[in-house]
N, C-alpha and C positions, 0 to 999 in steps of 0.2 A: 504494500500500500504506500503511494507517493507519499501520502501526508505523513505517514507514522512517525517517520524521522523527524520532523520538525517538531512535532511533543515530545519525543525524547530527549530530542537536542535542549528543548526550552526548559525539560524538567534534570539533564544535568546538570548547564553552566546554574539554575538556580541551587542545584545542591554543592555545587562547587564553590570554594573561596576565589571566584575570577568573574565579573564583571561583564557582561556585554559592554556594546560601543570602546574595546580593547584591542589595540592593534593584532595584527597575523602575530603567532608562535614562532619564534625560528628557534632550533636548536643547534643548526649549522654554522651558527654566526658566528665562530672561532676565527674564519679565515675571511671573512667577508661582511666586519662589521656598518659597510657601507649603508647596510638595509636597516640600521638603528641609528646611525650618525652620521650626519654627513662631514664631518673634519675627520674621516678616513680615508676620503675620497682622493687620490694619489698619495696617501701617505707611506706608500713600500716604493714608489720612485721608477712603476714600470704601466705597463699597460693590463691590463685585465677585465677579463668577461666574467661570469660567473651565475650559475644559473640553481636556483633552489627550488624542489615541488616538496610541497609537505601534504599527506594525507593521514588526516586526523579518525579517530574514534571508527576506525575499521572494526567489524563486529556484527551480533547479531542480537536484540531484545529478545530475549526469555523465548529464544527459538526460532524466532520471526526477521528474515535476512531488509536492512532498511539502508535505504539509499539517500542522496543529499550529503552527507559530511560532508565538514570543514577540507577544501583543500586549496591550498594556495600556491599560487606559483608566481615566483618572481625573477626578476634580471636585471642585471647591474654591469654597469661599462663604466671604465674610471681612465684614465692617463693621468700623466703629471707632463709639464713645461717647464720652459722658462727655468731650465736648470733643476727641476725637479723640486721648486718652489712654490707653484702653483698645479691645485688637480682640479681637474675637470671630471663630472660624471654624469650619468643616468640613472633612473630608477625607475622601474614597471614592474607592480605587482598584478595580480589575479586574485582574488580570495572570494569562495563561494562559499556558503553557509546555507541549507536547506535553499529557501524562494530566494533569498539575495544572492545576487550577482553583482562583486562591487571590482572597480579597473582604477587603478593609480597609475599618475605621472608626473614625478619632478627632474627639474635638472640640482646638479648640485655642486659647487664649488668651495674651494679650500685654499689657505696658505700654511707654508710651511717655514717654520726656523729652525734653524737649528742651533742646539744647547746643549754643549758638548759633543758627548756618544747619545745623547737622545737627540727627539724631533720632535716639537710643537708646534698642532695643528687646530687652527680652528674653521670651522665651514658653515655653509649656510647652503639650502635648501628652498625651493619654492615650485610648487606645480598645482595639479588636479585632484578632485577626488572626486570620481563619479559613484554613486548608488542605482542600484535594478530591485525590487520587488516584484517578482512576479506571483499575485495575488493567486492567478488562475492554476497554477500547480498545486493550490489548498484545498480539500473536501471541508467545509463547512457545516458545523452543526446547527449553525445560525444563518441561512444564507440572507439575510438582511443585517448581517452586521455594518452599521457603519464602516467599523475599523478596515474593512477590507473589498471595500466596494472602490470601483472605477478601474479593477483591473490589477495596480499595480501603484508604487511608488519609484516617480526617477528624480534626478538630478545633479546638478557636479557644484561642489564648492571649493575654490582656493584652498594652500596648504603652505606653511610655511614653516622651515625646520632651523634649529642650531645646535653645534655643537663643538667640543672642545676633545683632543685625544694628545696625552706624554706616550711616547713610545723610544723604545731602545732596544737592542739586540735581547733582550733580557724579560722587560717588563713592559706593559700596556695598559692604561690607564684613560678611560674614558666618559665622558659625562656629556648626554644630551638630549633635545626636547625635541625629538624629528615631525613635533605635532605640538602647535603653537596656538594654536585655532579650533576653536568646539566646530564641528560640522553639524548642521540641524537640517533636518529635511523636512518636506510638509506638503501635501498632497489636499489642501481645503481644508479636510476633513481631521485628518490626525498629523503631528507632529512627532517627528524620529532623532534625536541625537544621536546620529552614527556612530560618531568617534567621539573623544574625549583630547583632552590635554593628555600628552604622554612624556614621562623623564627613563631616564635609563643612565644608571652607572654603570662600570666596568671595569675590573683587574684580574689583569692576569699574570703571570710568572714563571720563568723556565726554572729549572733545575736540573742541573746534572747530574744521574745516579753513578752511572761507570761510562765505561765509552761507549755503550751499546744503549742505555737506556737514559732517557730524559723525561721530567714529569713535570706538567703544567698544570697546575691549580690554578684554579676560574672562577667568579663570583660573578653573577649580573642579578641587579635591582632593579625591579620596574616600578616604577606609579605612577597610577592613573586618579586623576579627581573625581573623589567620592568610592573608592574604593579601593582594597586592603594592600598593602603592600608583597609582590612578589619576588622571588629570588630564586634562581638557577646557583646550584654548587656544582663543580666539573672536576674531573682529575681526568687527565690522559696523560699516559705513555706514549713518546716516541721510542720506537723500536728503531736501532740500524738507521738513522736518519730518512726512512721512507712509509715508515707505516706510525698509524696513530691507533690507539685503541683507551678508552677509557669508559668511564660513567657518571652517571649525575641525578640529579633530585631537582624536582621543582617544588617549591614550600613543601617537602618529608610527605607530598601527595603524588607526586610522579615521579616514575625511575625510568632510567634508559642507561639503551649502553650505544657508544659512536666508535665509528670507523673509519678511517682514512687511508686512501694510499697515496702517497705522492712520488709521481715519475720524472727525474731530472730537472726539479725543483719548479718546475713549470706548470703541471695537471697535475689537477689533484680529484678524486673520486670517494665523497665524503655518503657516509650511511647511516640514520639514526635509527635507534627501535627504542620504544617506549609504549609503557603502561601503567594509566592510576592505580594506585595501592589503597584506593577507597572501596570500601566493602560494598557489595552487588554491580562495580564498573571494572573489573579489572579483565574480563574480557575483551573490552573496548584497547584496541591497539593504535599505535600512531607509527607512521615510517615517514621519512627525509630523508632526499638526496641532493645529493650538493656535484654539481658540477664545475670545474674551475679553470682557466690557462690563465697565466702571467706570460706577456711576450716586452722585447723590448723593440719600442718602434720609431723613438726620437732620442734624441741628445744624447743625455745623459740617462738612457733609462738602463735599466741592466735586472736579471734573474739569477735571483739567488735563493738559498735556502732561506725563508724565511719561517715566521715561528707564532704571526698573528695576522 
């Protein structure tokens, strides 16, 4: 049944500690913090594609196989100039939720100093945000509901993002609001607050165990207005300089374990699996994958092992 999913979906996120109008989930943003800040955007000094689909709450109700889930797909294009001082990039998401269908697009720009062996980077952001409700995918128990008459709900409003990132062979440190602007939607009849105000911190840090293995511990904080504060904890292992393997927790309610393999520092083929540890949803599965090249295409750009 079309509609099944969308009651399910509305009677999770309500039992969940997480908020509608919440930006997309990444899990893969280790190596492509692009898509939560924009003063990442040429901050490794080369050129880069990088491409993430995430599909959420794979699974089936108490038997019954339901279709709809969250999946989002995004893509991101970055360079650096001007001596690898200034980056330039793009940003296109996809993110489908049951009847919504919503498409992003910003551009996004950066400057870079540099301070010492670090690099300080701040950027700014600014694009689209279009919304799709499609009403007519609903079976209706009330077919005169106001709330869902005329078909559907569309619209696009402006977006505007900033952000701040330290980085260094070592450590990565991040803070930014990639959503500066409440988006509201309104069809006559009802009004939608899409999205919300969004902040995001970020650290992370290499380690070296011996000469074979390296471990990066990760923190990311998210908050959104009017609702609770979230946090991702990570630890990966670099194996041999080419494979990554670790695991992580979303607020001590979701686990996953990620996988990377990176080939002559350039591709990288990232994998997440994840499931809530909330009692009667752990069925419910989620997978990401991350696809990546770093090339170097002007000046000063160059490919190297990097580590964020």
């Amino acid at each position: 049944m079309r509609f099944l999913l969308s009651v399910i979906l509305l009677s999770l996120v309500g039992s969940l500690p997480v908020l509608a109008q919440q930006d997309p989930l990444y899990s893969q943003y280790h190596f492509n913090q692009q898509v939560i800040n924009p003063a990442y955007t040429g901050i490794n000094g080369n050129t880069n594609i990088s491409a993430i689909s995430r599909f959420q709450w794979i699974g089936d109700f108490k038997g019954v196989s339901v279709d709809g889930n969250p999946v989002t797909n995004s893509l991101t294009a970055s360079t650096s100039l001007v001596n690898n001082k200034v980056g330039l990039g793009v940003l296109f998401v996809q993110d489908k939720l049951g009847v919504a269908s919503n498409f992003e697009a910003h551009l996004s720009a950066s400057y870079q100093i540099a301070w010492g062996d670090k690099v300080f980077s701040f950027g700014l952001q600014g694009g689209m945000i279009s919304v799709n409700y499609n009403f007519n995918n609903l079976v209706l128990r009330d077919v005169d509901d106001p709330a869902f008459q005329g078909g559907g709900l569309t619209g696009s409003k402006p977006n505007f993002g900033a952000g701040v990132a330290l980085m260094s062979d070592r450590m990565f440190i991040g803070l930014s609001s990639p959503r500066m602007l409440n988006s509201e939607f309104s069809d006559g009849l009802t009004t939608d607050l899409r999205y919300k105000r969004h902040f995001y911190g970020s650290f992370a840090y290499l380690l070296d165990i011996n000469s074979v293995l390296k471990l990066k511990p990760s923190v990311l904080v998210r908050y959104v207005e009017g609702a609770r504060v979230s946090y991702d904890v990570t630890g990966i292992l670099m194996i041999n300089n080419d494979i990554w393997a670790g695991a992580f927790t979303r607020n001590f309610k979701t686990v996953g374990l990620m996988f990377q393999f990176d080939y002559k520092n350039a591709y990288r083929f990232g994998y997440n699996f994840e499931l809530p540890v909330v009692e009667g949803l752990v069925q419910f599965t989620s997978h990401e994958f991350l696809l990546s090249i770093d090339l170097a295409l002007f000046g000063e750009q160059d490919v190297f092992q990097r580590y964020f």
